[in-house]
C-alpha positions as CSV (number, residue, x, y, z in Angstrom):
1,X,25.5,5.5,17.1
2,X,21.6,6.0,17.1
3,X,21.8,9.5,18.0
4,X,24.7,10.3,16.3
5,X,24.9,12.9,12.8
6,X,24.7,11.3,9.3
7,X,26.0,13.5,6.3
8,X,25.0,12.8,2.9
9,X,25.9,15.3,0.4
10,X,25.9,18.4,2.4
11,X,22.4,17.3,4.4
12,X,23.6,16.3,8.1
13,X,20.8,14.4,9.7
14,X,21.2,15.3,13.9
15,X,20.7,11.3,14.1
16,X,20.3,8.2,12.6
17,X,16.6,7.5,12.5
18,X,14.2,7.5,9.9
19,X,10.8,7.7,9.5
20,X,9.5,5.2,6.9
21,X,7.7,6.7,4.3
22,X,4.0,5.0,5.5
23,X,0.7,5.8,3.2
24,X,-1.6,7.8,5.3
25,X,-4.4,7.6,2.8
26,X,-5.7,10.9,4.1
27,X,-6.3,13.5,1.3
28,X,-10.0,13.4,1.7
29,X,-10.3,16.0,-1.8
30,X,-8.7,13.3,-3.7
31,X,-6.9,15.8,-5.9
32,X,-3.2,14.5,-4.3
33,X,-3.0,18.0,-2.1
34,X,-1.4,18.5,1.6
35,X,-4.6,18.4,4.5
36,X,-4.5,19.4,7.9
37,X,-4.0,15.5,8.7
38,X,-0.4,15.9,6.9
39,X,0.3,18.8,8.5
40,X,-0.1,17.5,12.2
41,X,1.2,13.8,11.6
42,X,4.8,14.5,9.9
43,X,6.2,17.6,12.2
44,X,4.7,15.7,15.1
45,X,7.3,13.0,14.6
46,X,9.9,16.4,14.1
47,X,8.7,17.1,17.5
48,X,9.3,14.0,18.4
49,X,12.8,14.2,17.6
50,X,13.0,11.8,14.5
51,X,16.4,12.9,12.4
52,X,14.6,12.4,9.0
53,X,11.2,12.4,8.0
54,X,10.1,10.8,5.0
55,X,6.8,11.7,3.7
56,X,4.4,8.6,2.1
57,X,4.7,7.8,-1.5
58,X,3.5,10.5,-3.9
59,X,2.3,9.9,-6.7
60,X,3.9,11.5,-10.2
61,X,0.7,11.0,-12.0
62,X,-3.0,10.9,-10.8
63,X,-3.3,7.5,-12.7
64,X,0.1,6.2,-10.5
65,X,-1.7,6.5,-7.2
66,X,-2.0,3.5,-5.0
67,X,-5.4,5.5,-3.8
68,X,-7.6,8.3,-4.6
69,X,-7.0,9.7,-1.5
70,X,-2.9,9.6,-1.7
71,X,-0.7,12.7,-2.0
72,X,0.4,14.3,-5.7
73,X,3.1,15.9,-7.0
74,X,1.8,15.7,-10.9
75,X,0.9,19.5,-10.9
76,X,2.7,22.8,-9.6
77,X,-0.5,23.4,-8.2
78,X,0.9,20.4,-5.3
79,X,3.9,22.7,-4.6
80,X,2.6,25.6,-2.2
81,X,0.9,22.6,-0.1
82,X,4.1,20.5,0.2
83,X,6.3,23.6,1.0
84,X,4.5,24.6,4.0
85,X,4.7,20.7,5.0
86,X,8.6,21.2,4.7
87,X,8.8,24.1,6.4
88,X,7.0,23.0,9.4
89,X,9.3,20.1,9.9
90,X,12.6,21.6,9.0
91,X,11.2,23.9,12.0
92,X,11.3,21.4,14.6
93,X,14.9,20.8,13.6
94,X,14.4,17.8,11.3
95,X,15.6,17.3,7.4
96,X,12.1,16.2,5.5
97,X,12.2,13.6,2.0
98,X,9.7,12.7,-0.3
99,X,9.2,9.3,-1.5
100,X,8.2,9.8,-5.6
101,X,5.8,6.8,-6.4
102,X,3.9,5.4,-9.3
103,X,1.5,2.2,-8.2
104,X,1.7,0.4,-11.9
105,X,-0.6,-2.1,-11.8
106,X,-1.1,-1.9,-8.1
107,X,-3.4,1.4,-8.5
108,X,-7.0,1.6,-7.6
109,X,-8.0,4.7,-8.6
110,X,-10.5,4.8,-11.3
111,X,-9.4,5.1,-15.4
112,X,-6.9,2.9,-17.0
113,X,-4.1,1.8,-15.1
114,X,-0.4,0.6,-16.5
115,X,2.2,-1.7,-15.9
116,X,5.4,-3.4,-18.2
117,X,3.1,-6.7,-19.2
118,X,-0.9,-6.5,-18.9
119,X,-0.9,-9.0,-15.3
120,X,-3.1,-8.5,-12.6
121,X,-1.7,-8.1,-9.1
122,X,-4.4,-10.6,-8.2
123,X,-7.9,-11.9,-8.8
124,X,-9.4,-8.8,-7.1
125,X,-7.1,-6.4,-9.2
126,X,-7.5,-5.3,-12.4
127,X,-5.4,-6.2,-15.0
128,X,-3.3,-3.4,-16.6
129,X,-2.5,-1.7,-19.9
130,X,1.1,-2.9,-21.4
131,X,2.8,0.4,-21.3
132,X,4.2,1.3,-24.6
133,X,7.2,3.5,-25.4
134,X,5.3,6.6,-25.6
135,X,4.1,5.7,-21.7
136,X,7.6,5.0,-20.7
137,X,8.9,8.3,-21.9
138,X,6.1,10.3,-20.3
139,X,6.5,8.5,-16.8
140,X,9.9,8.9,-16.9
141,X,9.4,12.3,-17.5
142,X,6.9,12.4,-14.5
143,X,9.3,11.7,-12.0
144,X,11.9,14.3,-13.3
145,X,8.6,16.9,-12.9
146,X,8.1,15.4,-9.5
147,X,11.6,15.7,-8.8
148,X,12.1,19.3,-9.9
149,X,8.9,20.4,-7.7
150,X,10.2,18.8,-4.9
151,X,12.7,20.9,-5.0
152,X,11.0,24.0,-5.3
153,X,8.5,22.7,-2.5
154,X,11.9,22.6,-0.1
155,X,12.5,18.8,0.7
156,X,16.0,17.9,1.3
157,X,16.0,14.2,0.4
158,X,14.5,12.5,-2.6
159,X,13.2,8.6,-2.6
160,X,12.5,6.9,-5.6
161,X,10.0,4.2,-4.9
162,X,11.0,1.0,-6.5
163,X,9.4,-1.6,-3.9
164,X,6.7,-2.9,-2.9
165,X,5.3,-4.3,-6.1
166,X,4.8,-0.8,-8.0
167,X,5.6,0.7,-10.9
168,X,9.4,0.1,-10.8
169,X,9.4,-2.9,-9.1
170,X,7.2,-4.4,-11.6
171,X,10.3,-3.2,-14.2
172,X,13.0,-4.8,-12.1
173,X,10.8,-8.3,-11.2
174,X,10.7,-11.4,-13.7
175,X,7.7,-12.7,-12.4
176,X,6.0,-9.3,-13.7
177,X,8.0,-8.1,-16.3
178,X,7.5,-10.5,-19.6
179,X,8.3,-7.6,-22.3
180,X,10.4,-8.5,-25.4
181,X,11.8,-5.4,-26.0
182,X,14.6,-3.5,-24.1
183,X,12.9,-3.0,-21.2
184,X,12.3,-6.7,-20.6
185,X,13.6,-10.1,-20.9
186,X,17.7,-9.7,-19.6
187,X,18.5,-9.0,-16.0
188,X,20.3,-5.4,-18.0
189,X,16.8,-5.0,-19.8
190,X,14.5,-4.9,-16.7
191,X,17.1,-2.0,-15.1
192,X,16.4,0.1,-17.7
193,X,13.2,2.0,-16.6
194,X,14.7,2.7,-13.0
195,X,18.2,3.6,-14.7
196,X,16.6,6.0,-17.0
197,X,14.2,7.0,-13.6
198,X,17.4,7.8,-12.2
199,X,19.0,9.6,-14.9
200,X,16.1,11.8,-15.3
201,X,15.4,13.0,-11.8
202,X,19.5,13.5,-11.4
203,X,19.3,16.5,-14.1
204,X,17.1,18.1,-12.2
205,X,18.0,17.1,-8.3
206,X,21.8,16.9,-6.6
207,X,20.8,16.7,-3.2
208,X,21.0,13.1,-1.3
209,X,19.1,10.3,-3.9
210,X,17.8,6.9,-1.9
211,X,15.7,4.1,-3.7
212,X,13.8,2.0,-2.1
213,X,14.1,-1.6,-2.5
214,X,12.6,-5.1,-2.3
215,X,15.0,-7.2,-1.9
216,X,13.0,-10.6,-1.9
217,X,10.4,-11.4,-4.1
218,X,9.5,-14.7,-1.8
219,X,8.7,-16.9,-5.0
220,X,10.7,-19.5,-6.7
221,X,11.0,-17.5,-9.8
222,X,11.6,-14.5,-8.7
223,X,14.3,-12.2,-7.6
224,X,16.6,-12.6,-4.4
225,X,18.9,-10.2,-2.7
226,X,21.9,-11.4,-4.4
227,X,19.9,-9.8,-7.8
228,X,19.5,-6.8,-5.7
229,X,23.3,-6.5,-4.9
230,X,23.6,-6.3,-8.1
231,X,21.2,-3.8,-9.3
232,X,22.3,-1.9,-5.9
233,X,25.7,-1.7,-7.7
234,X,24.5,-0.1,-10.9
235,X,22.8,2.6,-8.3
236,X,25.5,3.3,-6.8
237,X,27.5,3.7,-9.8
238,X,25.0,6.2,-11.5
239,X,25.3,8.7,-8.0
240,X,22.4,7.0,-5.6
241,X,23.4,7.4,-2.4
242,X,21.3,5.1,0.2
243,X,19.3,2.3,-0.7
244,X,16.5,1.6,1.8
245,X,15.7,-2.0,2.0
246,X,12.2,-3.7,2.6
247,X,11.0,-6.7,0.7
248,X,8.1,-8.4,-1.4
249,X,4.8,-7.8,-2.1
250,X,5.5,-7.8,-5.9
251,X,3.4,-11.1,-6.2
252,X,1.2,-12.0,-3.2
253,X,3.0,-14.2,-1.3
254,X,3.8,-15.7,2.5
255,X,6.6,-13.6,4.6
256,X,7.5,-15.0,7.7
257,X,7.6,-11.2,9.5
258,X,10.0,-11.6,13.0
259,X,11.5,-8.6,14.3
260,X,14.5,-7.4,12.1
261,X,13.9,-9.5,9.5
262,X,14.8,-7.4,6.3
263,X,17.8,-6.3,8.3
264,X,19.9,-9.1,6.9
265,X,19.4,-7.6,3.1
266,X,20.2,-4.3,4.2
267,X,23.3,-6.2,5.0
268,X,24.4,-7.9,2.3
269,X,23.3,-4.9,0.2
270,X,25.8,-2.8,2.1
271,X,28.6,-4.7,1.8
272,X,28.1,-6.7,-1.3
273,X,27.2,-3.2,-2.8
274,X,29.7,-1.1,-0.8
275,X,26.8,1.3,-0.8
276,X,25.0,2.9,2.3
277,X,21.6,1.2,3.4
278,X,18.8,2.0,5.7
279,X,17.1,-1.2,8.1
280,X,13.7,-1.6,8.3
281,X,10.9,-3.7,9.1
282,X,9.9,-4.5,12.7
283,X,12.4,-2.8,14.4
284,X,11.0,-1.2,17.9
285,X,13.6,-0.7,20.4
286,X,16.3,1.4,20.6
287,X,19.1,-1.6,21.8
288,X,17.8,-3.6,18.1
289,X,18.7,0.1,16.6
290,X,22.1,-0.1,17.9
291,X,23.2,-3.7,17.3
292,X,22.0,-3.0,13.9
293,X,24.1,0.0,13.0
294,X,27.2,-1.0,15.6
295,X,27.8,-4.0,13.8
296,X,28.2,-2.4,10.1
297,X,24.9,-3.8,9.3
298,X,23.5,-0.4,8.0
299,X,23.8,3.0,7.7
300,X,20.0,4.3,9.0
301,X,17.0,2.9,11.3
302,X,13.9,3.4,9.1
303,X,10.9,3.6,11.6
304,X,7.3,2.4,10.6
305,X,4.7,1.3,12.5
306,X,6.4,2.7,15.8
307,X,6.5,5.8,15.0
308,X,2.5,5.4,14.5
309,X,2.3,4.0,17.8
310,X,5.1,6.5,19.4
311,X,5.5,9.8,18.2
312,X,8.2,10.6,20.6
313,X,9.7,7.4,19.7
314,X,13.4,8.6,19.8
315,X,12.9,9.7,23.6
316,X,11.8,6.0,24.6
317,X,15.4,4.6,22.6
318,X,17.5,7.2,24.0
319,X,16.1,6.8,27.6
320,X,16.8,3.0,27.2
321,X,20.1,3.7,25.5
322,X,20.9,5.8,28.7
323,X,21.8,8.5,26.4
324,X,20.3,12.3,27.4
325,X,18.1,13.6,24.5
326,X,17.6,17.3,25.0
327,X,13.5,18.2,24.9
328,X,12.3,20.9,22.7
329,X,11.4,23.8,25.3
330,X,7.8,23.6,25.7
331,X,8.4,19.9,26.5
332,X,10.9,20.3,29.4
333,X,9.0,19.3,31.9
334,X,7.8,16.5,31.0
335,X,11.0,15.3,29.2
């Protein structure tokens, strides 16, 4: 099933692995635009024969980046840079996504930084403006802009980031959302920003829609996967069509990483949800791949950190599958 297509609104992947969408902090000119490292990292893995690559989170609005040195798509002036990204993978024969990202309170970059309730990540982190209204409108309206260039720049899938502790996350979280007004306080109120996230970048984008996902927020008071089943319901019922699971790092907080660990909330998202999910999170060898989509336990392999080791990835989990993975021509050879 690894190496077998996946259709999702028109977009046939020619297999089932992803790669994760991984920061690369490389944009050395700090004005969010595609470098030569970009360029040789993401169709490498295309070479490599990875079905879809997604590209690191990208920021909709210089203050929403996690870094200075993180990719933009706040200004058109992003687009020429991201197209000739897409084109160079889509020529290696793989479909290319963007992950859409705003870091909340979980940005470094310099100027003020915003979150729903004015709590710092940590001691070390600087503690954030309370968004009002007006700055809920205009990010929502940020990630429609981001949506609508991704477009025009050529990518084929569109993630909306709401993991990891940023911007949405902090929404959708208890233990970071305190507001009193319709964006906080009920489990319906703390949807709202990603709903209206959702709605936005919808009018603008019809291809495939994931959101990322975490689906643990490893504290007492905090959110579980059964809350994500849940909100992964409400996704599914306003058109998102995959949602990738990870988990934590909304509050700091101990994970006891094993391989495949988040691959039981991909699970129960999946069925609980009766929506499609992608795995990830320590998964390295093709046979884990397999057990993992054979028994219904999700839709896509999201690669990470083995695709940074392993370009050619794919090849080493076909050749332990036993399946035949044909080599792109000036590989041959060497195949």
């Amino acid at each position: 099933m690894l190496f077998s297509p996946y259709t999702i609104r028109g977009v046939t992947l020619k297999n089932r692995i992803v790669m994760s969408p991984m920061c690369m902090y490389a944009c050395d000119t700090e004005d969010g635009t595609v470098r030569n490292w970009h360029m040789i990292h993401y169709p490498t893995r295309a070479v490599g024969q990875v079905g879809l690559i997604m590209i690191e989170a990208t920021a909709v609005t210089p203050q929403g980046r996690i870094s200075a040195r993180d990719l933009g798509i706040w200004s058109d002036e992003h687009i020429e840079g991201l197209r000739a990204l897409t084109t160079l993978v889509k020529e290696q024969g793989a479909k290319i996504g963007i992950q859409l990202a705003h870091a909340g309170r979980k940005a470094t970059v310099d100027g003020e930084i915003i979150a729903p309730s004015p709590l710092p990540f940590d001691e070390n982190m600087r503690t954030p403006k309370e968004m009002t209204k007006v700055d809920i409108e205009e990010t929502i309206q940020a990630f429609q802009n981001g949506a609508l260039r991704a477009k025009k720049a050529g990518f084929d899938v569109i993630e909306i980031h709401a993991a990891h502790g940023y911007l949405i996350n902090e929404f959708l979280s208890p233990l970071t959302n305190k507001r009193n007004d319709e964006y906080g306080g009920t489990f319906e109120n703390r949807y709202r920003f990603l709903s209206e996230v959702i709605e936005a970048v919808k009018e603008v984008w019809d291809g495939p829609l994931f959101v990322r996902v975490s689906a643990h927020d490893y504290h007492p008071d905090g959110l579980t996967v059964k809350d994500y089943v849940e909100y992964a319901k409400r996704m599914k019922a306003q058109g998102v069509d995959l949602v990738d699971v990870s988990s934590g790092a909304v509050v700091p907080a101990a994970i006891d990483a094993y391989p495949g660990y988040q691959v039981p909330f991909a699970e129960a998202i999946r069925h609980g949800a009766d929506i499609a999910t992608g795995a990830v999170g320590l998964i390295t060898s093709g046979r884990q791949a397999e057990e993992i989509l054979r028994n219904g336990r999700a839709d896509l392999i999201f690669i990470g950190r083995e695709l940074l080791r392993n370009p050619y990835w794919p090849k080493t989990a076909a050749s332990e599958l036993g399946i035949p993975l044909e080599a792109p021509k000036p590989y041959v050879r060497g195949w």
